[in-house]
C-alpha positions as CSV (number, residue, x, y, z in Angstrom):
1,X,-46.0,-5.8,34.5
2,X,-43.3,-8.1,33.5
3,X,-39.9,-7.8,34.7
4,X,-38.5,-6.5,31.3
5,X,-40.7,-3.8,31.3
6,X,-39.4,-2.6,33.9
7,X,-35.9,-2.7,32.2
8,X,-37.1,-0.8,29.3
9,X,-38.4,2.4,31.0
10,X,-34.9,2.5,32.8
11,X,-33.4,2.3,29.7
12,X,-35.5,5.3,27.9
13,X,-35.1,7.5,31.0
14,X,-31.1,6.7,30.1
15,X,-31.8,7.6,26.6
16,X,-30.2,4.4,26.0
17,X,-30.2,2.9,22.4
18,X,-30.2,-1.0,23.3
19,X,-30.8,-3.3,26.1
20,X,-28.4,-6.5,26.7
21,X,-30.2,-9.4,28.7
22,X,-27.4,-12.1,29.0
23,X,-26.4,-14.9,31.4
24,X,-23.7,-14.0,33.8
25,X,-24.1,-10.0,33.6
26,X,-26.8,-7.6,35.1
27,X,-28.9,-6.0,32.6
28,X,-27.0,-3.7,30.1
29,X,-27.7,-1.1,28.4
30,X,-25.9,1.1,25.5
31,X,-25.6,4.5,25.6
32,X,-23.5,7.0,23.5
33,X,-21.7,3.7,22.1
34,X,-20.9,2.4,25.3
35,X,-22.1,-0.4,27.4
36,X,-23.5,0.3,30.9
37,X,-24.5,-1.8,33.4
38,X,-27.3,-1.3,35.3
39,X,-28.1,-1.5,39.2
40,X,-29.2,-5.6,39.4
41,X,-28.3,-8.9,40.3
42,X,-26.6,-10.6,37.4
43,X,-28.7,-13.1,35.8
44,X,-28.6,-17.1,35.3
45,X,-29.5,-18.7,32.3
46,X,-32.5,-19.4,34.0
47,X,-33.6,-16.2,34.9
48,X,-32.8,-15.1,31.3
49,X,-35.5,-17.2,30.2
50,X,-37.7,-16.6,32.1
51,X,-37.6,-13.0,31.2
52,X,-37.5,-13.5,28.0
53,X,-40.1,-15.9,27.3
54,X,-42.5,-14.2,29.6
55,X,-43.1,-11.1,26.7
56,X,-43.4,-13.8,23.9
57,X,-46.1,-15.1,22.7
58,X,-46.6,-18.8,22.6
59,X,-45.9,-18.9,18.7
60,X,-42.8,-17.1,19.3
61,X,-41.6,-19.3,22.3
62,X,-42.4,-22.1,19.4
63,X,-40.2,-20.4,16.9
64,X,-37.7,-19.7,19.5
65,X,-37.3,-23.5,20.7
66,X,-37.2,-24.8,17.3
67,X,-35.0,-22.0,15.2
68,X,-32.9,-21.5,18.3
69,X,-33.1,-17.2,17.0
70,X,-36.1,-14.9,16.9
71,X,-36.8,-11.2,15.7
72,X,-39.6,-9.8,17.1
73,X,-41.3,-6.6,18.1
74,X,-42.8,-5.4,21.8
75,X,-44.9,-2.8,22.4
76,X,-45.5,-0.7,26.0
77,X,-48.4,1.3,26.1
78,X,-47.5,4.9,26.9
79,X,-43.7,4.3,26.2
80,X,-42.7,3.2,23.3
81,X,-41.6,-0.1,21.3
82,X,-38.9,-2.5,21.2
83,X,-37.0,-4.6,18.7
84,X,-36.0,-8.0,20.3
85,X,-33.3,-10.6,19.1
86,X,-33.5,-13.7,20.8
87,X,-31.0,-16.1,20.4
88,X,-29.2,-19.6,21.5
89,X,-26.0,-20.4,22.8
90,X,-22.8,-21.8,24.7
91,X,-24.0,-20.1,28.1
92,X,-27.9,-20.1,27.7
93,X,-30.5,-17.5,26.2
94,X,-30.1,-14.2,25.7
95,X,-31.7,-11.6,24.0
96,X,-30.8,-7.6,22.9
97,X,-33.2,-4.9,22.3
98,X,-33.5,-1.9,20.3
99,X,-34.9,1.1,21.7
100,X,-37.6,2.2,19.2
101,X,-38.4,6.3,19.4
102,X,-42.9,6.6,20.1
103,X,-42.1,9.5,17.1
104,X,-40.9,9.1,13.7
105,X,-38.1,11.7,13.7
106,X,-38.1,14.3,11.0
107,X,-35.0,14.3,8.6
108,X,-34.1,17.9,10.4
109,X,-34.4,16.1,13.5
110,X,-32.1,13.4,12.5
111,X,-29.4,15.7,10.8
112,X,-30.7,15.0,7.4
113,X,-30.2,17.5,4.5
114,X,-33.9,18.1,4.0
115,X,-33.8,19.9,0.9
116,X,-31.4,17.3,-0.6
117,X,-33.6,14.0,0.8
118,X,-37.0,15.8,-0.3
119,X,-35.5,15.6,-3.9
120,X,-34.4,12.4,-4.1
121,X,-37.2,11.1,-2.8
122,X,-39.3,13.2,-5.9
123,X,-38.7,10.2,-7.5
124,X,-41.4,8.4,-9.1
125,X,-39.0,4.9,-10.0
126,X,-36.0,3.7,-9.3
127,X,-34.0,2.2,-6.3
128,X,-32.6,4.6,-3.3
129,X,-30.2,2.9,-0.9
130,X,-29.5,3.7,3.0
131,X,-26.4,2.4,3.9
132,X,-24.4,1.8,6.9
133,X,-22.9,-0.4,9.8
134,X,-25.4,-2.0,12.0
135,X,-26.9,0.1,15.2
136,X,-26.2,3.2,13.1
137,X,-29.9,4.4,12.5
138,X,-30.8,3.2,8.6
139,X,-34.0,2.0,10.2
140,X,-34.8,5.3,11.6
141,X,-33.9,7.1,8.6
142,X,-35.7,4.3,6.4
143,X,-38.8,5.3,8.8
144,X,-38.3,8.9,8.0
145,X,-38.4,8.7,4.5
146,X,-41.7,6.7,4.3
147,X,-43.4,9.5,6.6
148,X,-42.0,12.3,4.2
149,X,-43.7,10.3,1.3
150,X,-46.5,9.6,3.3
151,X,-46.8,13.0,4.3
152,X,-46.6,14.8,0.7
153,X,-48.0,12.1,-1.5
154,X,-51.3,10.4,-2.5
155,X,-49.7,7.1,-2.5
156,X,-49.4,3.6,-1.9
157,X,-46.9,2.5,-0.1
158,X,-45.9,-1.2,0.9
159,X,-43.5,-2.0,3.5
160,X,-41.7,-5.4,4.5
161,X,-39.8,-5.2,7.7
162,X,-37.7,-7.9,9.8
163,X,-39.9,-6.6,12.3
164,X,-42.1,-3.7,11.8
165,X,-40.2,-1.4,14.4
166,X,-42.2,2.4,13.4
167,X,-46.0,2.1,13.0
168,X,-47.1,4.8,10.5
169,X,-50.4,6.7,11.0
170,X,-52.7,7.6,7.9
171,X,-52.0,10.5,6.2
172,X,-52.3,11.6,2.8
173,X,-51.1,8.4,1.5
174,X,-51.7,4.6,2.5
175,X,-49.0,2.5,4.3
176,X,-49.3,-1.6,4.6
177,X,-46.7,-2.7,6.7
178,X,-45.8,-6.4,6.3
179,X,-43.9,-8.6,8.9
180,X,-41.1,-11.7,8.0
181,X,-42.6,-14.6,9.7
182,X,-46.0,-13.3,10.4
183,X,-47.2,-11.6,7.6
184,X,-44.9,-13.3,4.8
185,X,-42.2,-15.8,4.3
186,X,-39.6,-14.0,2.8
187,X,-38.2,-10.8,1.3
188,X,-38.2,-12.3,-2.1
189,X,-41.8,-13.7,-1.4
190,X,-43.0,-10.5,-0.2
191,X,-41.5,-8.8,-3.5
192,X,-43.1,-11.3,-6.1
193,X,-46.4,-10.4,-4.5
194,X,-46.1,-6.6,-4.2
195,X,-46.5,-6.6,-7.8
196,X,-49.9,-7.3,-7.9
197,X,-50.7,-5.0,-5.1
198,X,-50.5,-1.6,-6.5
199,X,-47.8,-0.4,-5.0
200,X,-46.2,3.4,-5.5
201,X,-43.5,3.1,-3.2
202,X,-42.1,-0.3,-2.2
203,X,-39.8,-0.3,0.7
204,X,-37.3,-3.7,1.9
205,X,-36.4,-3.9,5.1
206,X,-32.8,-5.3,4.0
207,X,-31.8,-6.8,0.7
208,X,-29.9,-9.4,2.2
209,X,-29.4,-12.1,-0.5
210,X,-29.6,-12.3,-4.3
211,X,-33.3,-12.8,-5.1
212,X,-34.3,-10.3,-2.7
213,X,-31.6,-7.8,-4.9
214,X,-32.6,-9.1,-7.9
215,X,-36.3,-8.7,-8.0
216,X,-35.6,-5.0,-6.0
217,X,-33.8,-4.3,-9.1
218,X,-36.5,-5.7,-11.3
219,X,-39.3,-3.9,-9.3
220,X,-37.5,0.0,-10.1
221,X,-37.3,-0.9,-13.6
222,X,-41.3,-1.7,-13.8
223,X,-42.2,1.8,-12.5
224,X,-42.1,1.4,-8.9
225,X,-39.8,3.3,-6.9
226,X,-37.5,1.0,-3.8
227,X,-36.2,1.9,-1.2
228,X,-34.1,-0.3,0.7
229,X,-31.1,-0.7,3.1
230,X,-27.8,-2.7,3.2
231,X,-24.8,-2.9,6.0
232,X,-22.2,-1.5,3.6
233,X,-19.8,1.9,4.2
234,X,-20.1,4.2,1.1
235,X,-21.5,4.2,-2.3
236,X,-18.8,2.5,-4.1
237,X,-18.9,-0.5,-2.0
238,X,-22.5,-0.4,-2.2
239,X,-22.7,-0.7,-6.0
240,X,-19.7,-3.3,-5.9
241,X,-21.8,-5.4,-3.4
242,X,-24.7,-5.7,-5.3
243,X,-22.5,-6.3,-8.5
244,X,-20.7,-8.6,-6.8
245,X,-23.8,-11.1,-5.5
246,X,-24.7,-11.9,-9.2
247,X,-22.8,-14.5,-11.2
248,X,-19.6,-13.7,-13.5
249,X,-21.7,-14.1,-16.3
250,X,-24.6,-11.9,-15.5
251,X,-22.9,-8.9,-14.0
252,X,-22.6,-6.6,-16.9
253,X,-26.0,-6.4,-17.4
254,X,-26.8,-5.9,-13.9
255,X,-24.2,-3.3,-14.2
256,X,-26.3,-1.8,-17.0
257,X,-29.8,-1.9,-15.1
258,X,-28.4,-0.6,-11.9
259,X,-26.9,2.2,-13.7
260,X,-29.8,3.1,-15.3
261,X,-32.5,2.6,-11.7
262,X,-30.2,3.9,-8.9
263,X,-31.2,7.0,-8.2
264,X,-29.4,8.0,-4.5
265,X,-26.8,6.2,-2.1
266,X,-26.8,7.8,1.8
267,X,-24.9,6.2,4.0
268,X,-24.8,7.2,7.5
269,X,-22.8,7.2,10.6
270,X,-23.5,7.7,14.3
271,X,-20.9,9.7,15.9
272,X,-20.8,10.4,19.9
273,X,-21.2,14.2,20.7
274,X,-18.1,15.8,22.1
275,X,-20.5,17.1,25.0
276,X,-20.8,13.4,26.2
277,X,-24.7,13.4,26.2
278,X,-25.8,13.1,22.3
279,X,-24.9,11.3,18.9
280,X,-24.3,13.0,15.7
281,X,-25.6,11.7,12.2
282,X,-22.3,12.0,9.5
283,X,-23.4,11.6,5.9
284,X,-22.6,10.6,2.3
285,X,-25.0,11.4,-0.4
286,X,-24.3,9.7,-3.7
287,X,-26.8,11.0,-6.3
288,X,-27.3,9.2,-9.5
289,X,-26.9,11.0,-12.4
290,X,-25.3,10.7,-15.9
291,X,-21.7,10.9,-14.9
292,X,-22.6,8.1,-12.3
293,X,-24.6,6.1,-14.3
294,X,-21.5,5.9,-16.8
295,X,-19.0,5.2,-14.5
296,X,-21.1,2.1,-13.1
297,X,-21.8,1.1,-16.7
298,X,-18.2,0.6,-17.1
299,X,-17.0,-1.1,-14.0
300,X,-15.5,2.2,-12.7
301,X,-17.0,2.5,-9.3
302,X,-13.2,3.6,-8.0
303,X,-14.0,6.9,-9.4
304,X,-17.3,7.9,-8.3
305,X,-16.0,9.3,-5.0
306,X,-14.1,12.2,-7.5
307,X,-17.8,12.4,-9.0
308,X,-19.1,12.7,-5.9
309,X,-16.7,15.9,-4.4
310,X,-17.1,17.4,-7.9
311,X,-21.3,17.0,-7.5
312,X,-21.6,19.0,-4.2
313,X,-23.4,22.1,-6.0
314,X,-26.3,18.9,-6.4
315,X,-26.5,17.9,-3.0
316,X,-23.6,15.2,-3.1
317,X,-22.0,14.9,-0.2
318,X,-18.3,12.7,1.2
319,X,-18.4,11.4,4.8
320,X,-15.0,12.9,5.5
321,X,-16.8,16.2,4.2
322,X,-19.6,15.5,6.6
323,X,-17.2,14.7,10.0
324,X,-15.2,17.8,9.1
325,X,-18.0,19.7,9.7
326,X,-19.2,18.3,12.6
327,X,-16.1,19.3,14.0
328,X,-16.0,22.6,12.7
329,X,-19.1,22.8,14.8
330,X,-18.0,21.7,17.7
331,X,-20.4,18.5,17.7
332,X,-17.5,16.0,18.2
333,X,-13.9,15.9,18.8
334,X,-11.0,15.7,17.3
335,X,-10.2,12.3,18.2
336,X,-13.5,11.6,17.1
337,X,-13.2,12.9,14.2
338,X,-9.4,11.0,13.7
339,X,-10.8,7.7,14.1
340,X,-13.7,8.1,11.2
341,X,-12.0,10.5,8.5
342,X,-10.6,8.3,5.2
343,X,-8.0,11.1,4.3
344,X,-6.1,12.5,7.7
345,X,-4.7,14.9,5.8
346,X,-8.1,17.0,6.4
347,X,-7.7,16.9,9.8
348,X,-4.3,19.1,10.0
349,X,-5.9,22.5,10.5
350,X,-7.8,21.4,13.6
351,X,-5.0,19.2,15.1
352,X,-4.4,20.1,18.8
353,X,-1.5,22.5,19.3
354,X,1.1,20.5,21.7
């Protein structure tokens, strides 16, 4: 057994969410948000790669040497997987791992409006978007939505991950998961392709640059239906993003074709429990319909969040909305709550009597 697997049954008996390995420290772990550090000697550059290194496989020690990064997957038998990001630099290697649940979580499971995300995802074309800062669970929820298709649809559905983290069993559907680096160059090369492949459902790992946008954009136009995820914090500044990566001179037509394919926004947040031991999923829903499709049209994104309160009888949904009642709940705290909500003013009712 190598030394890291060792690391990474500690770290799912924690019910930690990532594993640090890093010169100078003892492993780490996160939990709950917060970084732990676990009963070891702290490690030398040395020892770092030699841990490292000893799960790769020779190509990926290759890659590793000569790209100074790598993203890859590793998978334990009886306990689950693990997405690794190796990288280079002024003290040595190192290398941090996401935990990877052995189940694809349900959207009930996850704190996900079912009702809400079985709709949006009744459509047939079009683009959906999961948003949200990094370590925050778009991957998870990403996962989620292909097994919901998967699970209630006859159809083909082609994924391209930056690694494959969730492996997804046949069911009434058929699911070709395809890896950066081993299974195709690029996002945007993996898009050009999908095509030709028949594809129902085509879902992007991350649209991280303009051609990978672009032809996702393209793709929900020509009767496919994309879904994809970006590191942004609400709808607004989603749609500005992806306005934003096109040239001056080519905006207001992307303006017009977005408007016309986007058919939901969620963006999530992970919030720590106020009982110390679990996270909490806060949501915005952005649903496109006519009143957003105009306001994007016309460069009016500032007013979609008034859209968006004004649309909660269809399943729309503000983040402040959602931390407010979480905390109604009694799933976080008040200072939780404090340090997420946009408008304080919400908070005023449930401020702590001095």
């Amino acid at each position: 057994m190598a030394i890291l697997d060792k690391v990474f049954k500690a770290a799912v008996d924690l019910k930690a969410s990532d594993i640090h390995v890093l010169p100078g420290e003892p492993f780490m772990v996160r939990r709950l948000g917060k970084m732990i550090r676990l009963k070891s000697q702290p490690l030398t550059d040395a020892s770092c790669r030699k841990v490292i290194m000893e799960i790769l496989t020779p190509e990926q020690q290759r890659v590793l040497r000569e790209e100074m990064q790598l993203d890859f997957a590793h998978s334990i038998e009886g306990l689950g997987r693990f997405r690794g990001s190796a990288m280079l630099h002024n003290n040595g290697m190192s290398c941090i791992f996401r935990v990877i649940p052995g189940k694809i979580p349900t959207f009930k499971e996850l704190g996900i409006p079912e009702e809400v995300m079985g709709r949006i995802l009744e459509n047939h074309q079009g683009i959906i978007l999961v948003t949200g800062a990094t370590g925050h669970g778009k991957t998870t929820t990403l996962a989620a939505m292909v097994d919901h298709i998967n699970s209630h649809h006859s159809h083909h559905i082609l994924t391209v991950e930056d690694p494959i983290e969730f492996i997804h069993p046949l069911k009434k559907g058929a699911v070709n998961q395809r890896q950066l680096g081993r299974d195709t160059l690029a996002y945007a090369n993996a898009l050009k392709g999908a095509l030709r492949q028949d594809p129902d459902v085509i879902v992007i790992g991350e649209l991280r640059d303009l051609d990978t946008i672009s032809l996702a954009i393209s793709a929900s136009e020509t009767g496919h239906l994309v879904i994809g995820t970006l590191s942004t914090s609400s709808a607004p500044k989603t749609i500005d993003r992806i306005i934003d990566s096109y040239p001056a001179g080519e905006q207001n037509q992307v303006r017009a074709m977005l408007s016309e394919s986007l058919k939901a926004v969620f963006t999530q947040r992970l919030l720590p429990g106020a009982d110390g031991a679990t996270m909490h999923l806060a949501v915005e829903i952005m649903i496109g319909n006519l009143s957003i499709a105009n306001l994007i049209k016309d460069n009016k994104t500032f007013q979609i969040r008034s859209t968006m309160q004004m649309g909660k009888t269809s399943g729309m949904k503000l983040m402040d909305d959602s931390i407010i009642e979480l905390l109604q709940a009694g799933k976080i705290t008040y200072q939780t709550a404090w340090a997420n909500v946009d408008k304080k003013e919400l908070l005023k009712p449930f401020a702590p009597k001095a």
